[in-house]
DRENTI-788371 format. One record per residue: z, x, y of N, C-alpha, C, O, CB in turn; residue in one letter. Coordinates in steps of 0.05 Angstrom, whole numbers. Glycine has a CB too. Layout:
% DRENTI-788371
+--------+--------+--------+--------+--------+--------+--------+--------+--------+--------+--------+--------+--------+--------+--------+------+
:    n.z :    n.x :    n.y :   ca.z :   ca.x :   ca.y :    c.z :    c.x :    c.y :    o.z :    o.x :    o.y :   cb.z :   cb.x :   cb.y : rest :
+--------+--------+--------+--------+--------+--------+--------+--------+--------+--------+--------+--------+--------+--------+--------+------+
:      Z :      X :      Y :      Z :      X :      Y :      Z :      X :      Y :      Z :      X :      Y :      Z :      X :      Y :    a :
...
+--------+--------+--------+--------+--------+--------+--------+--------+--------+--------+--------+--------+--------+--------+--------+------+
% end
This chain:
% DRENTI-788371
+--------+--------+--------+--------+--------+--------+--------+--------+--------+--------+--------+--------+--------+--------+--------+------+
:    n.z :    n.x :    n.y :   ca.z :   ca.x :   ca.y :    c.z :    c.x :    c.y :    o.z :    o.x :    o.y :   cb.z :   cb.x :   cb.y : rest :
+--------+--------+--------+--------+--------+--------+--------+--------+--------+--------+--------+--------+--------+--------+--------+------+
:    958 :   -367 :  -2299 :    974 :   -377 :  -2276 :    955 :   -391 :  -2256 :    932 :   -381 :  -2256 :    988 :   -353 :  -2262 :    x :
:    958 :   -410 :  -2240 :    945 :   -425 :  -2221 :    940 :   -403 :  -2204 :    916 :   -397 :  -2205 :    960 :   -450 :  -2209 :    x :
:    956 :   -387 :  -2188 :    943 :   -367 :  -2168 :    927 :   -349 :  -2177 :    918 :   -336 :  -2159 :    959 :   -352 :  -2155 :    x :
:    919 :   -343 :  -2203 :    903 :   -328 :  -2219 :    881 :   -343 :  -2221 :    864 :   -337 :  -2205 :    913 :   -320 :  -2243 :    x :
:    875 :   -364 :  -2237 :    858 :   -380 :  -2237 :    842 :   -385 :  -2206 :    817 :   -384 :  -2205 :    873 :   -403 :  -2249 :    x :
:    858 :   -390 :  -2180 :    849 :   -389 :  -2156 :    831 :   -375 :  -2149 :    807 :   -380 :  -2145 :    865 :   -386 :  -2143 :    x :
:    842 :   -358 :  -2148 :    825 :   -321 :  -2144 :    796 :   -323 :  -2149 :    777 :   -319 :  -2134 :    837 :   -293 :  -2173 :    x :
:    797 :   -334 :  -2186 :    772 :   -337 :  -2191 :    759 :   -366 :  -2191 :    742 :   -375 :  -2206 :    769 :   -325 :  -2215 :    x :
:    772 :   -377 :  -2170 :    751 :   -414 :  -2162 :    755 :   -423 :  -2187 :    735 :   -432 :  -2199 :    709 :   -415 :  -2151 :    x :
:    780 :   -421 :  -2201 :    785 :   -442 :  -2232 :    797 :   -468 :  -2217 :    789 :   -473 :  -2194 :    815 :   -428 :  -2261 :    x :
:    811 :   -480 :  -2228 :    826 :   -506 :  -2213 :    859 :   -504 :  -2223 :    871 :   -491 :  -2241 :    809 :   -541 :  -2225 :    x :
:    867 :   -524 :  -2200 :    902 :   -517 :  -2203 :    901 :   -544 :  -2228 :    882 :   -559 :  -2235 :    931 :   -526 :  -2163 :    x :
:    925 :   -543 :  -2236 :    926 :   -549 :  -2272 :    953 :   -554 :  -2265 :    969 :   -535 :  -2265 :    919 :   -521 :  -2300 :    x :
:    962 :   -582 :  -2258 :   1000 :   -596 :  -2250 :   1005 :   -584 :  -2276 :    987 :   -584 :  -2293 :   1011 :   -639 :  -2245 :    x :
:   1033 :   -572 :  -2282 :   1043 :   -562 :  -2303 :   1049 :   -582 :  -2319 :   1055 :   -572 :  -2340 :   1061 :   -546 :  -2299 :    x :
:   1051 :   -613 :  -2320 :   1052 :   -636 :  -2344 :   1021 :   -635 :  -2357 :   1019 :   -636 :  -2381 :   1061 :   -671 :  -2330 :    x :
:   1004 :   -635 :  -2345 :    982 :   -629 :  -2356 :    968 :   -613 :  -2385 :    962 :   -589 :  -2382 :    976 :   -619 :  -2338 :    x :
:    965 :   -622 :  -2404 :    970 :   -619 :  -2433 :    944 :   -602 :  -2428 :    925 :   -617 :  -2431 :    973 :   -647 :  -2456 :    x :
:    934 :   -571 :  -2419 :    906 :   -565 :  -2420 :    901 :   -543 :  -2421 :    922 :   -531 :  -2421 :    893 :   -572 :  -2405 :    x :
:    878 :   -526 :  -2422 :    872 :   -498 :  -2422 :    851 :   -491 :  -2394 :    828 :   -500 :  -2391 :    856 :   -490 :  -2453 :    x :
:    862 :   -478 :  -2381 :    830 :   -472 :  -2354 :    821 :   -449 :  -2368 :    834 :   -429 :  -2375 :    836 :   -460 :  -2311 :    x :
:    796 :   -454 :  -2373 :    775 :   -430 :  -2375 :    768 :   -419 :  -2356 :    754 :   -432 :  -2341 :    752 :   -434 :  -2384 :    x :
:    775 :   -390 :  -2345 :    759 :   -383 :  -2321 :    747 :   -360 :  -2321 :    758 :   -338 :  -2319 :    773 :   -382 :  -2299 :    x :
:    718 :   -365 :  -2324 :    700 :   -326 :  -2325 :    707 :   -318 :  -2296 :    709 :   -332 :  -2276 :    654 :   -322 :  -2329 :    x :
:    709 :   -288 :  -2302 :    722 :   -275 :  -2280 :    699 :   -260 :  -2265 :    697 :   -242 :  -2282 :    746 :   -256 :  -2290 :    x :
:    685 :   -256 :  -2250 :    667 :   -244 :  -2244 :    640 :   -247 :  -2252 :    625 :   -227 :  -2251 :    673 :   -227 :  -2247 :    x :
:    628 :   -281 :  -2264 :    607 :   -274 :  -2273 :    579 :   -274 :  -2260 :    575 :   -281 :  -2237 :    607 :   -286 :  -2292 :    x :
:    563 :   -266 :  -2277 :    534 :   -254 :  -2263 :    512 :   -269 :  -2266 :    489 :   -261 :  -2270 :    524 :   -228 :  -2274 :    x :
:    521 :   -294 :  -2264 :    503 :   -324 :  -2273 :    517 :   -344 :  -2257 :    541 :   -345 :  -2252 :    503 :   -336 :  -2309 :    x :
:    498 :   -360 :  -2251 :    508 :   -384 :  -2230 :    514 :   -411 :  -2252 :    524 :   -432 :  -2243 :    478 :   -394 :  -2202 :    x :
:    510 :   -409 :  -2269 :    517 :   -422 :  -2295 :    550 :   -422 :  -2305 :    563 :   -441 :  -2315 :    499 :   -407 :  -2316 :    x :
:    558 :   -401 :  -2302 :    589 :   -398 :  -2313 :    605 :   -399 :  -2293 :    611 :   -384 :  -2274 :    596 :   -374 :  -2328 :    x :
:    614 :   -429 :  -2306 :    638 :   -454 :  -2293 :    663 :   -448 :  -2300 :    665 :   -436 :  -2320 :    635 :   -486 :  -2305 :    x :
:    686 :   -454 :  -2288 :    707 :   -466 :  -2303 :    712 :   -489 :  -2315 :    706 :   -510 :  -2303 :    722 :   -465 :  -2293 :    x :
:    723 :   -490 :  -2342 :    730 :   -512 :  -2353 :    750 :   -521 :  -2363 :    762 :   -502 :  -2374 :    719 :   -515 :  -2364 :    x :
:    761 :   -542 :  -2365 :    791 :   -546 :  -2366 :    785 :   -564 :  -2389 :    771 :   -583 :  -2383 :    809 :   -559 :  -2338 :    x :
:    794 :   -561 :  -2416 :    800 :   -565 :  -2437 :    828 :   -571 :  -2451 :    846 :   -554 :  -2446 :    791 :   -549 :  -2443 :    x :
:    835 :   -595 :  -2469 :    854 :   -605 :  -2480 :    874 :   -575 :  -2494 :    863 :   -553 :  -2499 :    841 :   -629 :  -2502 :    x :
:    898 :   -578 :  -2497 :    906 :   -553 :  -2508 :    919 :   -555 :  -2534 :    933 :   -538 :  -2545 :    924 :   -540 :  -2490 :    x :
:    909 :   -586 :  -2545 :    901 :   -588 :  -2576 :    889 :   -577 :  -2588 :    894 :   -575 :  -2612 :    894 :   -603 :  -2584 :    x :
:    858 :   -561 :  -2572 :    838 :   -549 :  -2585 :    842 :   -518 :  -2593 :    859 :   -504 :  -2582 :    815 :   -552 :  -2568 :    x :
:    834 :   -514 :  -2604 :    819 :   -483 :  -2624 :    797 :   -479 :  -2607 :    777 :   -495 :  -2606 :    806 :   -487 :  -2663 :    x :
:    801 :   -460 :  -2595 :    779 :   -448 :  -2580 :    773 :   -415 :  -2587 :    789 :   -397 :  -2586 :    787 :   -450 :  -2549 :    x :
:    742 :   -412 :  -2595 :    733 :   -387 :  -2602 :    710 :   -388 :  -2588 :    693 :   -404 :  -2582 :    730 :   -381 :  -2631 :    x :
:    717 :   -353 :  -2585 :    699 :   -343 :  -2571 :    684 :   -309 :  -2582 :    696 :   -290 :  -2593 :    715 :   -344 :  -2543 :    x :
:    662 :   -310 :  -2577 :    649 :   -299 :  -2602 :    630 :   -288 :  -2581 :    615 :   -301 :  -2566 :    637 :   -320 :  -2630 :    x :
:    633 :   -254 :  -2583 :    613 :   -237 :  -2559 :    587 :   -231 :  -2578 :    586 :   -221 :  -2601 :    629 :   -202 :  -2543 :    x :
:    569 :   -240 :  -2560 :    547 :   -242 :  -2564 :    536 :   -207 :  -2563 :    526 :   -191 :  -2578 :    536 :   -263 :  -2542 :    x :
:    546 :   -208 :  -2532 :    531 :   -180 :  -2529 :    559 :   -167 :  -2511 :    572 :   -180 :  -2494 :    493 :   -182 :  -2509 :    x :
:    563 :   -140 :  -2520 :    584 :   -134 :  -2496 :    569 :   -101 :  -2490 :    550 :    -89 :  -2499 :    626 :   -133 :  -2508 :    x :
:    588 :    -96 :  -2471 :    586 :    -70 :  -2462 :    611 :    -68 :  -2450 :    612 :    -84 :  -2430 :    562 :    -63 :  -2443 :    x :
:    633 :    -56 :  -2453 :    646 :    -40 :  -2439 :    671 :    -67 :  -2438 :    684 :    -72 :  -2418 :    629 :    -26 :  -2408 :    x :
:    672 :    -80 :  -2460 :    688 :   -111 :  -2462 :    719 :    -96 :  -2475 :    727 :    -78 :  -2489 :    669 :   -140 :  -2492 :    x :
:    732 :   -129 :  -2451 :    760 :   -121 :  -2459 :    767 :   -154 :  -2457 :    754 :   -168 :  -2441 :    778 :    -96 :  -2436 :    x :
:    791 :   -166 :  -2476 :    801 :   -185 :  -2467 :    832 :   -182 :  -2454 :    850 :   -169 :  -2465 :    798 :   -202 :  -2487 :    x :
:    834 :   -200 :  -2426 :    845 :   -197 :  -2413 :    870 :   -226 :  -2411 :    861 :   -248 :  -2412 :    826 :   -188 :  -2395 :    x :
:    892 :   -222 :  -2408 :    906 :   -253 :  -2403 :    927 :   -242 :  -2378 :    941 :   -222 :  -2376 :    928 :   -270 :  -2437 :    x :
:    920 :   -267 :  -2361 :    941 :   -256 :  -2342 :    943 :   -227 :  -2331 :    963 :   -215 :  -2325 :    963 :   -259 :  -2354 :    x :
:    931 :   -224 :  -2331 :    916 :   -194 :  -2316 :    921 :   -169 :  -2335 :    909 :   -148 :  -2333 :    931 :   -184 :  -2282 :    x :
:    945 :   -174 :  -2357 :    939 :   -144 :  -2376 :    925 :   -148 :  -2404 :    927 :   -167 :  -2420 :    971 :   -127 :  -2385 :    x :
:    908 :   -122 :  -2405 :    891 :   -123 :  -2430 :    906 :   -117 :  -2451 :    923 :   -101 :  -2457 :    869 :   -105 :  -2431 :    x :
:    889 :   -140 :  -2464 :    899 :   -150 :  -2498 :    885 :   -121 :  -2507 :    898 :   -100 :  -2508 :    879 :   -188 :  -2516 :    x :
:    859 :   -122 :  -2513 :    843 :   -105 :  -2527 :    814 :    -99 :  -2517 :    800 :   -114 :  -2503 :    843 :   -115 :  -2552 :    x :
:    808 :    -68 :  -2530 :    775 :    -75 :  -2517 :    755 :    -84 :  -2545 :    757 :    -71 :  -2566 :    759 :    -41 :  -2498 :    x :
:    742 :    -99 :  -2542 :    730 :   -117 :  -2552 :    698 :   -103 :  -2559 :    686 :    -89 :  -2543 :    734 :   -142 :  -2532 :    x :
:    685 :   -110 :  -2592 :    659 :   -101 :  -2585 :    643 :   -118 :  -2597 :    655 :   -135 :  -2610 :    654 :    -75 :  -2592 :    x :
:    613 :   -120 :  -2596 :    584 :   -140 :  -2606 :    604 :   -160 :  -2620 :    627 :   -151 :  -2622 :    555 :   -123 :  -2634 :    x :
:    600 :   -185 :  -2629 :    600 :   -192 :  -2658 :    635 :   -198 :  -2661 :    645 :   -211 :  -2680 :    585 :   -164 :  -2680 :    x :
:    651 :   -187 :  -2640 :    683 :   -196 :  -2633 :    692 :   -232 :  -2629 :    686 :   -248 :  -2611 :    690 :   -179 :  -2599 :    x :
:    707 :   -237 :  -2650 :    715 :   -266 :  -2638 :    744 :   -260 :  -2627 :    755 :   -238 :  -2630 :    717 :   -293 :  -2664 :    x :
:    756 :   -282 :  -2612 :    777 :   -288 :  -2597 :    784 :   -321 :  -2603 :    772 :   -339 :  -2592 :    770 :   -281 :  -2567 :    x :
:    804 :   -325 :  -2622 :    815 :   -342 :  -2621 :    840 :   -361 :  -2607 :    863 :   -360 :  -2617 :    814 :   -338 :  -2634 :    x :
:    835 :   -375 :  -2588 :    853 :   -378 :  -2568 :    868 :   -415 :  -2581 :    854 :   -434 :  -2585 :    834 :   -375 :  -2532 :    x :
:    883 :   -414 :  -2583 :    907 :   -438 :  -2585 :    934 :   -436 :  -2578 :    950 :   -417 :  -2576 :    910 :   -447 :  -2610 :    x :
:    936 :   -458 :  -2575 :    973 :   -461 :  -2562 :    986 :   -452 :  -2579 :    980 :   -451 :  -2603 :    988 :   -491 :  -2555 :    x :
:   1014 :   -442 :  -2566 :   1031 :   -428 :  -2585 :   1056 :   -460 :  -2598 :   1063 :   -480 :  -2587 :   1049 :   -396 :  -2563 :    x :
:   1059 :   -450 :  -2617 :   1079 :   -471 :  -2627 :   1109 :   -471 :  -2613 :   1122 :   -492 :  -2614 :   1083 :   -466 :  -2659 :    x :
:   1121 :   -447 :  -2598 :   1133 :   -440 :  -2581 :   1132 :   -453 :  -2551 :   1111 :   -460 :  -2539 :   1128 :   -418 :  -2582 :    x :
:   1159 :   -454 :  -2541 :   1166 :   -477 :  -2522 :   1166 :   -458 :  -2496 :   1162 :   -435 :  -2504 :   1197 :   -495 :  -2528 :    x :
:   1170 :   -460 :  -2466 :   1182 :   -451 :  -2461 :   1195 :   -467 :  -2431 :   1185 :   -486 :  -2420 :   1173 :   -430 :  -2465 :    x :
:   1208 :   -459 :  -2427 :   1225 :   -478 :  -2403 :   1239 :   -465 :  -2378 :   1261 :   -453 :  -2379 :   1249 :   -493 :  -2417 :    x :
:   1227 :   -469 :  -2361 :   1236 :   -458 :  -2323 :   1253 :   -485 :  -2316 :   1256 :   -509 :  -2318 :   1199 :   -454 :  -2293 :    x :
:   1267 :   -452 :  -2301 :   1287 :   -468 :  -2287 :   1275 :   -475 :  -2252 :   1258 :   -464 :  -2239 :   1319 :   -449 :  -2288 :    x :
:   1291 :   -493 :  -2247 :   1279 :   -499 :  -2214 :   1296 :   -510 :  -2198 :   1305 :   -533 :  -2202 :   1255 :   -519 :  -2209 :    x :
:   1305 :   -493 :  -2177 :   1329 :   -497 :  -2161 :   1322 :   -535 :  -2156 :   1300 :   -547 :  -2158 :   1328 :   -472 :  -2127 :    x :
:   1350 :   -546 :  -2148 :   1349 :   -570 :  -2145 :   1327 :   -574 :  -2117 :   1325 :   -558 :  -2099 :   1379 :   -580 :  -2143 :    x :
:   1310 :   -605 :  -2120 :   1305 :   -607 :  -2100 :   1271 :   -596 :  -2102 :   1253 :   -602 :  -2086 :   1326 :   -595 :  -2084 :    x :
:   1271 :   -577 :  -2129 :   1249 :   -562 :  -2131 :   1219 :   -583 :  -2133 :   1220 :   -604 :  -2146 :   1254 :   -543 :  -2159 :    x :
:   1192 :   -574 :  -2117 :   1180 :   -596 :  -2120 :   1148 :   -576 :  -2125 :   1144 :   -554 :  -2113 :   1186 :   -620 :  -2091 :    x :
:   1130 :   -587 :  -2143 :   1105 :   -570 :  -2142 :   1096 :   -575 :  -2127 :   1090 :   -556 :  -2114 :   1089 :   -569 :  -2157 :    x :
:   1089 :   -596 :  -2118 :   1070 :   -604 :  -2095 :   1075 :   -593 :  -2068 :   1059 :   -585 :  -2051 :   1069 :   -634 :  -2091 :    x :
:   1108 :   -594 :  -2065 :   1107 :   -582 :  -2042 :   1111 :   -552 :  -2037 :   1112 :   -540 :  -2016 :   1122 :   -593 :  -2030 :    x :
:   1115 :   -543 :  -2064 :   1103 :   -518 :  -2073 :   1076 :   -504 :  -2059 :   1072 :   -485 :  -2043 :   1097 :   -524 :  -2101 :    x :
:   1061 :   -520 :  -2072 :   1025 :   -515 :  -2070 :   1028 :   -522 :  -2032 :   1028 :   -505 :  -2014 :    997 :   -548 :  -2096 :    x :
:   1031 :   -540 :  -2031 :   1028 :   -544 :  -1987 :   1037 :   -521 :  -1983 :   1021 :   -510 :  -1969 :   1050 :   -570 :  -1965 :    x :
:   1055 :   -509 :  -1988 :   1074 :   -497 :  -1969 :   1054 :   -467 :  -1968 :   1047 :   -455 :  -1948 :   1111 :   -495 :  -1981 :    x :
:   1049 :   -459 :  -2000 :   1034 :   -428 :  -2003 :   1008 :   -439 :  -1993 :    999 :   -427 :  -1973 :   1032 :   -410 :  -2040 :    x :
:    994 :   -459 :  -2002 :    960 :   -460 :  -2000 :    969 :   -476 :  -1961 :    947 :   -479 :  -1950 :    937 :   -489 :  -2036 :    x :
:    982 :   -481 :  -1952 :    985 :   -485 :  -1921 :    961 :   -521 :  -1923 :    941 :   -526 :  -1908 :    968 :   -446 :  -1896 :    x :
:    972 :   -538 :  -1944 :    956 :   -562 :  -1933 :    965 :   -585 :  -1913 :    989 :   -585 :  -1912 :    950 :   -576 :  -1955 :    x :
:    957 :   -600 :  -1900 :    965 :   -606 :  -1880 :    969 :   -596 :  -1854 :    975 :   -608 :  -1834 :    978 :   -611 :  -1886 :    x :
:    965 :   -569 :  -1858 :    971 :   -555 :  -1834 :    958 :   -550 :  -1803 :    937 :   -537 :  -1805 :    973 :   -534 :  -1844 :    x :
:    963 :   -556 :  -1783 :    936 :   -551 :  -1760 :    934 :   -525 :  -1756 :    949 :   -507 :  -1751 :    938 :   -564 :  -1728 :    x :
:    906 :   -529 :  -1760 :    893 :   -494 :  -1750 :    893 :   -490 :  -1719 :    875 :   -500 :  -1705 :    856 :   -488 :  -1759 :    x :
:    908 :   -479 :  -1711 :    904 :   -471 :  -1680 :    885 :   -453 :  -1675 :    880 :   -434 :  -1690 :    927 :   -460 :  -1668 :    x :
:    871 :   -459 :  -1650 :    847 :   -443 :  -1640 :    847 :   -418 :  -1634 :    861 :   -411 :  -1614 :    838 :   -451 :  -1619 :    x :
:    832 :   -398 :  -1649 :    835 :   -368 :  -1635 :    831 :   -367 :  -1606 :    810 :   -375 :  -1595 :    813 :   -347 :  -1647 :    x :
:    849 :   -360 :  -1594 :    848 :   -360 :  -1566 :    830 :   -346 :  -1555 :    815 :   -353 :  -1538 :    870 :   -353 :  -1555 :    x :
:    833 :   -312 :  -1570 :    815 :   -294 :  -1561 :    783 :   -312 :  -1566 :    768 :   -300 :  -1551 :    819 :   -263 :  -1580 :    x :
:    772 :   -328 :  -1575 :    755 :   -338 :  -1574 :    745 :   -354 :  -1553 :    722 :   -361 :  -1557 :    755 :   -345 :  -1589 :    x :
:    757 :   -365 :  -1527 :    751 :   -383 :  -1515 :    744 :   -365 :  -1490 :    736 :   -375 :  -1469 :    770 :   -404 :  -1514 :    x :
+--------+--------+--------+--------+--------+--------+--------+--------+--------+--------+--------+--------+--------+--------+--------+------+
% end
């Protein structure tokens, strides 16, 4: 989900957007990015080293995971389709929750 992805500094992903966000969740290297990938691809992922590993989607765990574990991730051949009251708009979706455009008024108690 985009507000999931947020959380962890992934990027918002317009839902026409044909793609996958990669987002490590907590990691312990200034190295691990998010990456946003075609969702034509076969993506595996193959633990090197774990301790205490679980894979996670959308916040509930799949499984816990150990050394030498792959994870094969691809699109499902399955459709699916939301509804959206008339009028419905993403963009002004995203303004309205993420507040863009908006003026920051001055903490008063500050002056």
């Amino acid at each position: 989900s985009t507000a999931y992805a947020m959380s962890a500094q992934g990027p918002i992903l317009h839902p026409a957007v044909p793609a996958f966000a990669l987002v490590p969740l907590n990691p312990h290297t200034l190295s691990a990015r998010p990456v946003s990938v075609s969702d034509r691809m076969m993506i595996e992922i193959v633990l090197v080293r774990a301790l205490d590993a679980r894979a996670h989607f959308d916040g509930f765990a799949l499984a816990d995971m150990q050394q030498g574990d792959r994870l094969l991730l691809k699109r499902s051949a399955d459709a699916v389709r939301f509804a959206h009251p008339p009028g419905y708009s993403y963009f002004a979706t995203l303004r309205e929750k993420l507040r863009w455009s908006e003026v920051l008024e001055k903490n008063r108690d500050l002056e």
